[in-house]
C-alpha positions, 0 to 999 in steps of 0.5 A: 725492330723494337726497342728492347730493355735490359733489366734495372740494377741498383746503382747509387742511393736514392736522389739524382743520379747522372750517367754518361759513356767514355769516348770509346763507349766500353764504360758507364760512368755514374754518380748519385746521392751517396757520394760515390762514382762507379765506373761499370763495364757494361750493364751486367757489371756485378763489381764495377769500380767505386770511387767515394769523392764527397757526401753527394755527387750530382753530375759527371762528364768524361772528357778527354781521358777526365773525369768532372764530378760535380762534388758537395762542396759546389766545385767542378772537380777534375780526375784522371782515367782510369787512375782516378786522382784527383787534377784540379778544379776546373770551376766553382759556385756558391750553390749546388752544381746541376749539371756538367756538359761537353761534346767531342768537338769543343774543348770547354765544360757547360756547368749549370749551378743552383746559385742562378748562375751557368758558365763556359770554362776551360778544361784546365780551369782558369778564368771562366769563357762566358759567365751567364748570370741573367737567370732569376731561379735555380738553373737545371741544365745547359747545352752547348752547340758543337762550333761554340756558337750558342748556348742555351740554359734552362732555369726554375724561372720557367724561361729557356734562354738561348745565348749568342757566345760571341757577342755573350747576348740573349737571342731568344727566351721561351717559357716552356719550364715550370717554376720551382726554387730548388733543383732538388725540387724539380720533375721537369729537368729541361735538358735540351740539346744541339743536334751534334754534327753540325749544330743547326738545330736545338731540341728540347722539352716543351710540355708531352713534345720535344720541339726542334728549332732552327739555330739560324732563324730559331723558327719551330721545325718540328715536334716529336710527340706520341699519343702514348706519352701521358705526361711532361716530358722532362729531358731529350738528346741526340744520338752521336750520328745526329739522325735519332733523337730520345726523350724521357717524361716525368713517369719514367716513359723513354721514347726514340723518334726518327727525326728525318721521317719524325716517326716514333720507333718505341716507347718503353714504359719504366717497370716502377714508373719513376722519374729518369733523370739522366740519359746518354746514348752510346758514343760508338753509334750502336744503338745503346742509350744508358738511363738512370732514374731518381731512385739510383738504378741505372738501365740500358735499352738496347735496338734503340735505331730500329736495328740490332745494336749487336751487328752495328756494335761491330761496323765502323763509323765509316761503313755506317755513315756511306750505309746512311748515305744510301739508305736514308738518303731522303731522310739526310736531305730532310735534316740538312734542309740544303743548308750550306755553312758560312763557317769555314771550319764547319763541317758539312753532311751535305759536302762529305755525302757528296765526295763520299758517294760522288753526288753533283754538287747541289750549287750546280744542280738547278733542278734540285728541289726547294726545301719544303721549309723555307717558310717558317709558319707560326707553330700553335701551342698544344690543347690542354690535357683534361685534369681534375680541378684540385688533385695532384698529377697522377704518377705520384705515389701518394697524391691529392685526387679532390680537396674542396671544401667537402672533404679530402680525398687521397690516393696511395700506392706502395712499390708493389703497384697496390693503391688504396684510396682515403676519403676524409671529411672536414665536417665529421657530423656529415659523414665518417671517413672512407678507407678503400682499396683501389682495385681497379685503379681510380685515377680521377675522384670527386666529392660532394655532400652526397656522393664520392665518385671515383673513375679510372680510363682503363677499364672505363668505369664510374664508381659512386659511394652514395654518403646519404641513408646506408651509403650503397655503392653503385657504377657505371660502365662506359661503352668499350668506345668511350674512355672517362675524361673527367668527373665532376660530383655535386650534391643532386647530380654526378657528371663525367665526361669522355672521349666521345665529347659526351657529357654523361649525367647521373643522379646520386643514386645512380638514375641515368639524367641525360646524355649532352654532346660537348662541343669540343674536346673537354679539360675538365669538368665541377658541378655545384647543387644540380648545375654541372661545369663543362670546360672544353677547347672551343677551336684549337690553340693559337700561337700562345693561348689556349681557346676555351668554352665553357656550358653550365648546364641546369637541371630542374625535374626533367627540365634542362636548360644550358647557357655556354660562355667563353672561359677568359685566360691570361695570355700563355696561360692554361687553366688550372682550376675549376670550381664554384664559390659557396655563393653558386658562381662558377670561378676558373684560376689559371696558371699565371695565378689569376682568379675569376668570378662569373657574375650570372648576372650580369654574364661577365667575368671579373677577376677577384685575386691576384694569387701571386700578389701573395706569394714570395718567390718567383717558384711559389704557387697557390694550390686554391680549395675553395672560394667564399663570397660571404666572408670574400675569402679565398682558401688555398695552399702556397706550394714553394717551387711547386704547382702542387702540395705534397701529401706529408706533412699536412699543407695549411690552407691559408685565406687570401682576400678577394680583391677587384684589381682596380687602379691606383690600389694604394688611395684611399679613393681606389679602395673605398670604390673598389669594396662598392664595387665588389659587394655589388658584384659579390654575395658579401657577408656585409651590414648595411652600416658599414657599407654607408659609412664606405659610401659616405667616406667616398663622398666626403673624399670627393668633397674634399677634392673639391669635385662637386660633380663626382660627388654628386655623381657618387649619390646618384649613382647609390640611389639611397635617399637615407644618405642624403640628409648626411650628404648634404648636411656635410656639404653645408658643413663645407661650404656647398651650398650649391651641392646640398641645394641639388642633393636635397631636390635628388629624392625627388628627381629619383621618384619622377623617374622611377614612375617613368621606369614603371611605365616602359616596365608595364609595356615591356612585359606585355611584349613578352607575353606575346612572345615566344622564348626558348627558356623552358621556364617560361611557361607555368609547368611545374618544373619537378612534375614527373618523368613519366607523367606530363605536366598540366599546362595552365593558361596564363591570365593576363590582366591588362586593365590593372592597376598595380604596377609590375615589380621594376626589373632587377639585374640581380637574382631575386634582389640578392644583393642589396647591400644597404639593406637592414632589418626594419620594422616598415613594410613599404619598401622599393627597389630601385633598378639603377645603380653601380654597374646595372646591379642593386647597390642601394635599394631606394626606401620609398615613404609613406603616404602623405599626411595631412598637414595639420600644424603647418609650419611656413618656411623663412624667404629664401630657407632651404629645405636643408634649414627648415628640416634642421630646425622643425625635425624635432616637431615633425617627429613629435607630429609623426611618431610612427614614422622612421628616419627616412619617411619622415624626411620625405614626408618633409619634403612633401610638407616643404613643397606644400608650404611654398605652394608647390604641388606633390607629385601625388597630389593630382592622381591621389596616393600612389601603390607601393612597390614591394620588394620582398613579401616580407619587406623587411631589410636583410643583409647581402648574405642572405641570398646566398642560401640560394645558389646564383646558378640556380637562380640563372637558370630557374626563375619563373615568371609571374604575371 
């Protein structure tokens, strides 16, 4: 029989509201944010009792023929019944109280306080049994088990503690609650329970499933969890008989699972899809379970055992348990799991079915069957859900669906289910904001520079808004066997992901691109240009870690190339963003805080920000928009005791500074090498000044540390001949001669070098030529040639006789991140291919031919080249006025090996080709890569011969 449900009713003003049953199950209590208590007989009670005990009143309890309201002025006040006249107060805290908790067989109160505190009192006050003040938030609710063995409490702090009351010790903690600083603010209430006859097992709330632990190893027994439950699940408890166990989520969806068979008998959707915030079944064991939601409308469900709850409302408890005994037989035997108490005073299923129905008793029955569960297997954590990087949960009335860098797009619905949906723009001269109604109820949005993309599950349907000429609208629709997942819109290409595992491609107007198969279920989905993200589970969970894989697939013409990483998580985390720099490198943010870059590249993922570095408050989260490698600013919004921001009033975007997490962050040296370090790794807005003032400082540091070594080290690991006449100018300043003499024969060593390096280039792209690659770029088609037509394949001319040496192989796309590069009137530059981490840090300024001596000047026994070039810089420049800085210094090395009758490396083969870096040659700062994405780069750039 289906669970059925009675029509709400207006009980309590809008805010929490707590409900629970007298003992003889004839009454509802209830409680709410007006003050008031109201005592209803039965669900259609148009005039139930109405006692005022304060401004609010967030729970109450009935125990033994009293009432305990948790009043406004943060006490644990006791009432008689029905008289209701006020009979002490039991406890008191220095913070709201969230919940008061009881069962019939202890005499003691469970109260959970805002002030991160719980206690276990007496019923007639006093001093307090167990005070449990390890909690680092607001606790949201406690349970207690019936022979007063344990306790658990849930806290904002994100961690479910369970206490051994005896010996009053933390047994076990598990993070299963999402942070907040407030009661107030909380969705997720964690309301567990022990199972009440025996109190073996407690069961709470753990993402879209109830888990169920065994209280004596506190091993996973089971989960309850339905294909139809669509968000967090916030509260469960058992009914009075111990064999049905309910739980309600966060959008007003109230589920009853069998637990001996775990099968789910209904689920009933809430009519306004609000939050229930308190529960509680009938303690005659009919089948009745009250509710109330936070809007203060109290409910009830009827048949919630499967059975009419009118013919079990007239049955007494002993008819109903021997019924138990013969029917479900089995299904006992799976929830006792041959469990024999040590506690005397214990009372055991097993033993009262046995007398009762005249069982052989299990001690002497050795043919009995072994316990299927004997053996605790580690449990996984469940996959992740797919979402929408930067939108808010989808059950709320007015919510965020996308906010990127674009634009902002929201979603809100009135009480009568109509939705209309908002596009603003944060550049007004791109486009005009959008005002539309939501007739067919887009849950998912995406936004870029030249579409809006809407989607919705049911009917499955995209729907584009295209914001370039008279921004036509077109759609989509899904095959009936595919529902959207995701979608993801960027300014050359829309893409949406289904339940299929496939990831559909179209172009802003609407031209089917391609059809891919993902290759595990999807999370979710970003595009940057004509590059679209896919993240998906690549295996199923461990036991704390989700497994996941990302494919960045590449579009040019006709042309698709993709490369799959796998998407780096801190451990028990969850991704919680996805999304691309304004550079082009894909980032992914996970719940712990921690933001990454991939690096094309080099093909690794760094993290680049500590979010929680930040924040205040344990609760607070950041709610990131978009991530800028030119100004290496992060812009996101802080949400206090929340994962998300609210819509009103408008939430501030702050900026928090991209930071490589090295050690030691407090040094001077740590950060002088953590700046090297992430203007290697990143497009950064960066002078070539300020970037040799920081190598410098770093050198100076070493210097003075007295590690010569490391110092040296530093120079070759920069590779920028223009600092070492400084370097070693200040070495000699110091002292160092011994280091300004290596320093000064450095220039050369790098020249031998890179003439070796040319060689073993030449053979290496010889190899190529003879080799067969999958990368589509590979040959000389014109990669945005027609659909239709096919391309003219022409022949490569490889010219093995030449002379001129290939340009060296750079790391970095297009040589986009030089950072000591700077405008310059000199043509004749060359990048060098070592440097920090295999990325060009310093490109090396090769000189100028060299010149006839003409004035030649004879060094002094035993001068450096250091001294000479000190005391004949002015007449070299005189001589060599069209020379800059640094061919004039390598024009006087040259001179310098000349005088002391030393040959030059090209005084043999005669003058040497230069290497140009750029058709220009010119200096530019890093930033000027980044009008050309990485990813783009990655994935489409040819190669000449």
């Amino acid at each position: 029989m289906k669970i059925d449900s009675k029509p709400l009713r207006y009980a309590h003003a809008e805010g929490h509201t707590d409900v629970c049953y007298t003992e003889d199950g004839q009454h509802i209590i209830t409680c709410g944010n007006d003050g008031d208590v109201r005592i209803w007989v039965g669900i259609e009670d148009d005039d139930p009792t109405s006692h005022c005990v304060g401004e609010s009143a967030l729970a109450v309890c009935y125990k033994d023929k009293r009432l305990y309201v948790a009043t406004d002025n943060h006490a644990v006040q006791a009432y008689t019944y029905p008289a209701f006249d006020k009979d002490g107060i039991v406890t008191r805290f220095t913070a709201p109280v969230t919940q008061i908790k009881s069962t019939n067989k202890i005499e003691a109160l469970g109260c959970s306080s805002e002030n991160m505190e719980a206690k276990i009192c007496n019923l007639e006050g006093g001093a307090p049994l167990f005070v449990m003040t390890e909690h680092k938030g607001p606790v949201l609710s406690i349970a207690i088990c019936p022979h007063m063995k344990f306790a658990s409490t849930a806290c904002g702090d994100g961690i479910l503690r369970i206490y051994d009351i005896d010996t009053q010790k933390i047994v076990k903690e598990i993070a299963c609650i999402p942070k907040i600083n407030t009661f107030y603010a909380a969705k997720v209430l964690c309301r567990m329970d022990f199972e009440p006859t025996e109190g073996k097992y407690l069961a709470y709330p753990n993402n879209r499933e109830i888990i169920l632990l065994d209280c004596e190893s506190w091993g996973q027994r089971m989960t309850f969890t339905h294909s139809l439950i669509k968000c967090t699940i916030s509260q469960c408890l058992f009914s009075p008989c111990g064999q049905y166990l309910a739980g309600n989520t966060v959008a007003g969806q109230i589920a009853v699972w069998e637990i001996g068979s775990g099968a789910c008998i209904d689920i009933i959707e809430h009519p306004t899809s609000h939050n229930v915030s308190a529960m509680a079944w009938n303690p005659k064991g009919n089948g009745i379970l009250a509710y109330c939601d936070v809007a203060g409308q109290l409910g009830t469900l009827i048949n919630c055992y499967g059975k009419d709850s009118n013919k079990l409302d007239t049955e007494t408890d002993d008819i109903e348990m021997v019924e138990r005994g013969d029917d479900n037989d089995d299904n006992v035997d799976n929830l006792i799991e041959n469990y024999e108490s040590d506690d005397d005073n214990a009372i055991s299923l097993e033993k009262i079915k046995n007398e009762t129905l005249g069982l052989i008793n299990s001690e002497h029955d050795e043919s009995r069957p072994v316990s299927r569960h004997t053996t605790v297997a580690p449990s996984s954590v469940p996959p992740q859900p797919p979402f929408q990087p930067s939108a808010t949960p989808s059950h709320l009335e007015h919510r965020y669906m996308c906010w990127n860098d674009i634009g902002i797009v929201r979603c809100h619905t009135v009480e009568n289910g109509e939705s209309t949906i908002d596009v603003e723009f944060h550049d007004t001269n791109l486009h005009h904001g959008i005002h539309l109604n939501n007739y067919l109820n887009h849950t998912m949005a995406s936004l870029s520079s030249t579409v809006v993309a809407l989607a919705c599950e049911t009917p499955s349907k995209l729907v584009c808004i295209s914001l370039v000429g008279s921004s036509k609208e077109w759609s989509a629709s899904m095959p009936d066997t595919e529902e959207v997942m995701c979608v993801a819109a960027a300014s050359a290409v829309v893409a949406v992901a289904t339940t299929a595992r496939l990831l559909r491609l179209y172009t802003p107007l609407g031209t089917q691109r391609q059809v891919i198969s993902l290759a595990g279920p999807v999370v979710t989905l970003a595009g940057f240009n004509s590059t679209v993200l896919a993240v998906y589970h690549s295996t199923d969970p461990g036991v704390s870690d989700q497994h996941l894989s990302m494919d960045i697939v590449a579009l040019n013409g006709r042309q698709v190339r993709s490369k799959t990483v796998p998407v780096p998580l801190t451990p028990s985390s969850k991704l919680r963003w996805l999304g691309t720099s304004d550079a082009g490198s894909p980032c992914a943010y996970d719940s712990t805080g921690v933001l990454r870059l991939y690096d094309v590249a080099s093909g690794l993922w760094m993290p680049i920000c500590d979010t929680t570095t930040h924040s205040r408050g344990a609760s607070d989260s950041w709610f990131i928009v978009s991530v800028c490698e030119a100004t290496q600013k992060v812009r996101a919004i802080l949400c206090r005791g929340a994962s998300f921001p609210a819509t009103a009033p408008k939430p501030i975007v702050a900026e928090l500074a991209i930071q490589i997490p090295l050690c030691e962050m407090d040094t001077e040296k740590s950060q002088y090498e953590e700046q090297l370090v992430r203007w290697a790794h990143t497009t950064a807005d960066v002078d070539v000044k300020t970037a040799r003032e920081t190598a410098l400082k770093l050198f100076a540091l070493a210097c003075r540390s007295e590690v010569e070594q490391r110092a040296l080290e530093l120079m070759e690991l920069l590779k920028d001949d223009r600092l070492l006449p400084l370097a070693a100018k200040y070495a000699s300043r110091l002292g160092r001669m011994h280091l300004a003499d290596k320093l000064t024969n450095l220039a050369d060593s790098w020249e031998k070098e890179a003439d070796k390096l040319n060689i073993a280039q030449n053979s290496h792209f010889n190899d190529l030529d003879t080799q067969e690659t999958y990368d589509v770029t590979s040959t000389e088609q014109d990669l945005n040639a027609s659909l239709i037509l096919a391309p003219k394949v022409k022949e490569k001319k490889v010219d093995l006789d030449t002379n001129i040496k290939p340009v060296p192989i750079k790391a970095s796309p297009g040589g986009a991140r030089n950072i000591f590069k700077k405008q310059a009137t000199s043509t004749k530059n060359a990048p060098s291919p070592l440097s920090l981490t295999e990325r060009v840090l310093v490109d090396v300024h090769k000189a100028s031919e060299s010149t006839e001596n003409e004035d030649p000047l004879k060094p002094i026994e035993n001068e450096t080249f250091v001294d000479w070039f000190t005391r004949n810089k002015t007449v070299l420049e005189q001589q060599n006025p069209e020379l800059s800085p640094s061919e004039l210094t390598r024009h006087g090395i040259k001179l310098f090996k000349t005088l002391q009758g030393k040959p030059t490396t090209n005084s043999d083969n005669g003058p040497k080709r230069k290497l140009d870096d750029e058709t220009n040659g010119t200096e530019t700062p890093v930033s000027s890569a980044s009008k050309q994405s990485k990813l783009s780069a990655f994935a489409f750039s040819k190669k000449t011969t």
